[in-house]
C-alpha positions as CSV (number, residue, x, y, z in Angstrom):
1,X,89.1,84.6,101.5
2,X,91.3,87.5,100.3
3,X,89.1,90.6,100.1
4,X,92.5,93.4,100.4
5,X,96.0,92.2,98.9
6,X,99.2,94.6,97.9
7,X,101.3,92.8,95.2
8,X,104.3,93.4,92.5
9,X,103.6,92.0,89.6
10,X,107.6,92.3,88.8
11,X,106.7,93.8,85.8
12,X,109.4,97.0,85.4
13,X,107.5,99.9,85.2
14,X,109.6,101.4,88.1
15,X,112.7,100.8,89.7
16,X,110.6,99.0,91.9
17,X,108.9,96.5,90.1
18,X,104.5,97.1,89.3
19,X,103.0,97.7,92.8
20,X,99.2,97.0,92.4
21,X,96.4,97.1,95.9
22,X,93.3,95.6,95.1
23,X,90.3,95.2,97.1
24,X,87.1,93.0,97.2
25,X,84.4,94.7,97.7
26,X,81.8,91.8,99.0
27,X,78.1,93.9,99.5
28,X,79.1,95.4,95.9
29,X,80.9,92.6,94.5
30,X,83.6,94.5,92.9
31,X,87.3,94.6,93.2
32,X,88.5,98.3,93.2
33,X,92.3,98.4,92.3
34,X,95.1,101.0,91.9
35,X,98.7,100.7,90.5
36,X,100.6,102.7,92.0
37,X,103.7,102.4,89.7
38,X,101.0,103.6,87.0
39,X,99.0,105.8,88.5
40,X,96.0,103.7,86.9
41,X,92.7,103.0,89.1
42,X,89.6,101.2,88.8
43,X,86.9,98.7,89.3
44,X,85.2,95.8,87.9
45,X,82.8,93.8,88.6
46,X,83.7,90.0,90.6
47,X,81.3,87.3,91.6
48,X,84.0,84.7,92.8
49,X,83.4,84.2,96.2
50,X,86.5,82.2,98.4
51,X,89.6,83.2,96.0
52,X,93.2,83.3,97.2
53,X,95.3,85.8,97.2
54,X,96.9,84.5,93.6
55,X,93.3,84.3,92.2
56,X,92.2,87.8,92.8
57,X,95.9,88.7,92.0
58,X,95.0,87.2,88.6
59,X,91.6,88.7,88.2
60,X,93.4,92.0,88.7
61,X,95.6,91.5,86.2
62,X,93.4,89.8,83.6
63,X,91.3,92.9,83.8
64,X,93.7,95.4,83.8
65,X,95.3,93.7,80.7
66,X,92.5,93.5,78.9
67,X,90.7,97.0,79.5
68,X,87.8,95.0,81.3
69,X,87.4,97.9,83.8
70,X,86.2,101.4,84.6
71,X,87.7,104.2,86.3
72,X,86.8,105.0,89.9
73,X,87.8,108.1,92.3
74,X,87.2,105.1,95.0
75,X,90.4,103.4,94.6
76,X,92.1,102.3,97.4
77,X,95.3,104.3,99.0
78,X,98.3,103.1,99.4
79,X,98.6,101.4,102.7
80,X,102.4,101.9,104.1
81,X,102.1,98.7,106.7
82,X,100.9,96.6,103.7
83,X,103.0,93.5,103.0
84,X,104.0,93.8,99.2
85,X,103.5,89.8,98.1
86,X,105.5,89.0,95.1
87,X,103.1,87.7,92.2
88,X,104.4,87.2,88.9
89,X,101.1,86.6,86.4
């Protein structure tokens, strides 16, 4: 199950592409996300248990898109040693 993932939606926001981190959190079962390229954060809530890294990529995205979130200060960071997986939604 993918509960942390770092992606590019390839979307050109940046130079760069759209870099988005989101993160499953199980005990609260929420993702928390950030875009980075954006500078947009926030949370919604996830009940999908056993997703792959495309499916959470998607439920990211499908939120985001569709204002289905709410802003958090609990974002994740940027992780620097993160692999940046190339997702086109």
């Amino acid at each position: 199950m993918t509960k942390d993932i770092t992606f590019n939606t390839g979307r050109l926001y940046t130079k760069e592409g759209q870099i988005i981190r989101a993160v499953f959190d199980d005990v609260a079962c929420i993702v928390r996300f950030s875009d980075f390229s954006r500078m947009v954060s926030g949370e919604f809530p996830y009940q999908r248990h056993g997703n792959s890294q495309y499916d959470l990529a998607r439920a990211v995205m499908v939120a985001y898109d569709h204002g289905l979130y709410t802003h958090t200060r609990e974002a994740p960071r940027r992780d620097p040693a993160a692999e940046v997986r190339s997702i086109r939604l």
